[in-house]
N, C-alpha and C positions, 0 to 999 in steps of 0.2 A: 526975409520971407522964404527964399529957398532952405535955408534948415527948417525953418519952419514947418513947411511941405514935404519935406522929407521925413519928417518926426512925425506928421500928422498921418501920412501914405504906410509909415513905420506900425507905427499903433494901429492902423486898420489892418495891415496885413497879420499882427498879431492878433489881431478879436477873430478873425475869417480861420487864422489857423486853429486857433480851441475852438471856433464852433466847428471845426470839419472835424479836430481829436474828439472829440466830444461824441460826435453825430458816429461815427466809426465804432468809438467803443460803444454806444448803446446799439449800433448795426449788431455788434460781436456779441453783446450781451441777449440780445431778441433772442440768439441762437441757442436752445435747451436741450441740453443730452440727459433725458432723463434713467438713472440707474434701475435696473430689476427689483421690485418691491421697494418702490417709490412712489411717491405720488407730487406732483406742482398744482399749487391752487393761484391760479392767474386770474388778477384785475383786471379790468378794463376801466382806465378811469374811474376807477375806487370803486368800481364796484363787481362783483363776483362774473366772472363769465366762463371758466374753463377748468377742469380736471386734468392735467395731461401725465398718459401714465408712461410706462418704459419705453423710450425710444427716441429718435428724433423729431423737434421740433422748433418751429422756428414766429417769433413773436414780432407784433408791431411794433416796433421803436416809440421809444414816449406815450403810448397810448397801454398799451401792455405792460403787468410788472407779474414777477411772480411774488406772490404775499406772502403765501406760506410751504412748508416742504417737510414731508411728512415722510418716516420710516413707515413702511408697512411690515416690517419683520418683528415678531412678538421680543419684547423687551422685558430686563427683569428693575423693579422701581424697590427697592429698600425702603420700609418703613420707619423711620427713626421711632428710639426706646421712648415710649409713655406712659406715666401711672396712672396704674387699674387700681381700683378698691374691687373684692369680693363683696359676695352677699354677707360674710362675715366680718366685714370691714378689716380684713387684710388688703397693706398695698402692696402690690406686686408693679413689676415694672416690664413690659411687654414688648418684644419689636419681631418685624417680620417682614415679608419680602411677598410683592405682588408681580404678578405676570398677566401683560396684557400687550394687546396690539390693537392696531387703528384701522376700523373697518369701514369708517366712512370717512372720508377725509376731509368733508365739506364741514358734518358735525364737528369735526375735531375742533377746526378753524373759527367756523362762527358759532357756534352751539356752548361753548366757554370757554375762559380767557385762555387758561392752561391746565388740562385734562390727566395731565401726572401729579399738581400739584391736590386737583381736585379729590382724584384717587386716593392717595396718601393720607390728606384729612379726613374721607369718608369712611373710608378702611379704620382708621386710630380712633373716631367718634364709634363704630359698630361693635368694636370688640372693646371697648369701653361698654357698650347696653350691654353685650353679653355677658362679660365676666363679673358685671353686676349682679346678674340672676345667678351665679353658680359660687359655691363655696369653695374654700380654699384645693382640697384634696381634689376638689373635680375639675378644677380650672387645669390640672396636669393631665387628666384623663380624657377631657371633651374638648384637643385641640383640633378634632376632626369636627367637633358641632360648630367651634368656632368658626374654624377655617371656610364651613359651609355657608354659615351664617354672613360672613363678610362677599363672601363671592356671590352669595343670591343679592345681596343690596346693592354691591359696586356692579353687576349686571344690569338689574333696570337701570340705574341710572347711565349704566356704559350707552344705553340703549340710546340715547339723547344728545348723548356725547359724540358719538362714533366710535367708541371704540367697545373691544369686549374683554372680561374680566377671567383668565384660563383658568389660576388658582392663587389662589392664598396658601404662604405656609408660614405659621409662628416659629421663631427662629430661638427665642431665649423664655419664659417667664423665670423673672427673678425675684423672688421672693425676700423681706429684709434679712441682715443678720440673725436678727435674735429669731426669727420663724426657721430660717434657714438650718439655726442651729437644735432649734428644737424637732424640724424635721428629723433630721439626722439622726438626734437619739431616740426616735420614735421607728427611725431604721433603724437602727442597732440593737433596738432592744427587739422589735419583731423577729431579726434575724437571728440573736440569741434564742428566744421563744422556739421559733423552727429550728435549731440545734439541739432545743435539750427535746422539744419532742420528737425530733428525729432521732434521738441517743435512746429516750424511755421505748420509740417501737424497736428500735433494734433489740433493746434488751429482752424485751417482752417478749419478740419476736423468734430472737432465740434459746429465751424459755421452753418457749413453745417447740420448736423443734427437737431439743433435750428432752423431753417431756415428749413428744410423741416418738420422739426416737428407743426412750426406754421402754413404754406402754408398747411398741413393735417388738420389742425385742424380746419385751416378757410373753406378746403372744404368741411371738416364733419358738421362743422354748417352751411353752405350754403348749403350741399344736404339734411340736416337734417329740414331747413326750406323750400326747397323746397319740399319735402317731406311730411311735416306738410301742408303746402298750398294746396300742391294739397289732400292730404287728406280731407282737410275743401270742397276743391271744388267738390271732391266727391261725402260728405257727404252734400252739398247744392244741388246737381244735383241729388242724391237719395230723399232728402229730398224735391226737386220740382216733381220729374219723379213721386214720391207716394201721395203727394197732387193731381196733378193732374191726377194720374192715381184714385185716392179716390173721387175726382169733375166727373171725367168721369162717375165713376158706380153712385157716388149719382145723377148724372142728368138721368144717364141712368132710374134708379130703379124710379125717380120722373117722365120720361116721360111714365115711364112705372105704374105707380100708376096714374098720370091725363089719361092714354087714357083708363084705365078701366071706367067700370060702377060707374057714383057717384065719379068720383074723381077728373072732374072739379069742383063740387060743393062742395067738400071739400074744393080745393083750395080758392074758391073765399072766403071760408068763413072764412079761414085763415090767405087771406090778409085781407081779410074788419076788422079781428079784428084786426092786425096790423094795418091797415087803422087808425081805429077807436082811438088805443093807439096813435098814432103819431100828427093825429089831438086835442086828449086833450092836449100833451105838447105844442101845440101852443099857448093856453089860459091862459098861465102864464102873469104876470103884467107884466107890463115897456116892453114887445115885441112887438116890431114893425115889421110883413112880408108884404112882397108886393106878394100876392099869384094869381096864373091865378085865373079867375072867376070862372072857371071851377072845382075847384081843391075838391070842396064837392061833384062832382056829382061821387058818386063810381060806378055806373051803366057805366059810360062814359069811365073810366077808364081799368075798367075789358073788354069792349068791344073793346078798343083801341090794348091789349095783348091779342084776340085773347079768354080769356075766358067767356064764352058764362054761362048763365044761364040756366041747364037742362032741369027747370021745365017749359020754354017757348016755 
């Protein structure tokens, strides 16, 4: 009997100790340090009773659990690659990468099961309807319609959820092989196209410079001689305007030397020596003139122009 009672006293002090380990660690575990941009959604007896955000806190043993535990710092969720048909039944194969965070922690928890995976499917179903309505070339140029179009639908629904939708950004569309390949020479060949017409404006371009370079230069030698012309004519129109503005005074100064005293008799004596020198070069041999009769009488001639002999 006394092993007995020993074995029996043995086993009781063992059930008393796990329920005291027991009652201890759930004492330890009541205790909640909750981190900065977190959130604990605590039971009471299965059912919802508390929010507890950064800091310390301390819970009822066995009555109290915390259910759920929530990041509040915004998160990035990868959308695994899905095929898209286009409006022109091309398949493409699409993936991309969502940004969200948990605004209510309560919708998070009870509002649906799991809110990342919900995401991810709503997202991949959305841009599925979009890329349905756009054809192939526009499905690379409207990743901003898309992008918009996914974050307006995973918002209202974020709205229900607890959480909100930041942005959507498409990370890949890949298009098959054989579209792939025939994009490509659809670039290469536009690219050639913009080479040869970028080759025909340069040419053209500087045709056009040659061509107005010569048309300059034929104008500049044609204003350049006319320029030189009229310069000459100028300079012939100066060079007559000052002759005969130089014949003006010499006739002026000469009629003004003959009507003084003494200076028809100057004159006349002036030409009669001229007279005089013109008539010896007559008297050379072998000359033959047919001269008026007249042409020795210097008296006749002088009185013919008006000058007069003083001393008469």
């Amino acid at each position: 009997m006394s092993i007995n009672g020993v074995d029996t006293d043995f086993a009781v002090m063992i059930i008393w100790g796990a329920i005291f380990a027991i009652f201890v660690l759930k004492l330890f575990q009541s205790i909640r340090l909750v981190p900065t941009k977190s959130a604990y959604i605590v039971e009471r007896l299965g059912k919802y009773h508390s929010t507890l955000d950064a800091g310390f806190h301390a819970l009822i043993p066995f009555i109290d659990k915390v259910a759920y535990i929530h990041d509040l710092k915004e998160e990035t969720i990868d959308v695994p690659p899905q095929e898209c048909f286009s409006s022109d039944e091309v398949n493409v194969e699409v993936d991309g990468v969502i940004y969200i965070s948990v605004t209510d922690p309560v919708k998070a928890s009870y509002g649906i099961t799991d809110y990342r995976y919900a995401a991810i499917q709503l997202a991949q179903t959305t841009t599925r309807s979009v890329i349905g309505t756009l054809d192939l070339d526009r499905t690379f140029e409207e990743r901003d319609l898309i992008s918009a179009k996914v974050v307006e639908v995973l918002d209202e629904a974020g709205s229900m959820w607890g959480m909100r939708v930041h942005r959507y950004e498409i990370k890949n569309i890949t298009p098959p092989e054989t579209v792939k390949n025939a994009m490509e020479m659809q670039v290469n060949a536009e690219r050639e196209r913009r080479a040869l017409l970028a080759k025909s404006e340069g040419d053209k371009q500087s045709k056009i410079n040659r061509s107005e370079g010569v048309m300059a230069e034929t104008i500049n030698r044609s204003e350049g001689e006319m320029q030189r012309r009229i310069n000459e004519a100028e300079g012939k129109a100066q060079e007559i305007l000052t002759l005969a503005k130089a014949t003006s005074e010499s006739i002026e100064r000469l009629a003004v030397v003959i009507s003084a005293e003494g200076g028809q008799s100057a004159l006349r004596m002036q030409l009669g020596e001229q007279y005089m020198r013109q008539l010896d070069g007559l008297s050379k041999q072998d000359s033959r003139i047919v001269l008026p009769g007249n042409l020795v009488n210097f008296e006749y001639w002088m009185d013919s122009i008006g000058l007069k002999d003083d001393k008469k």
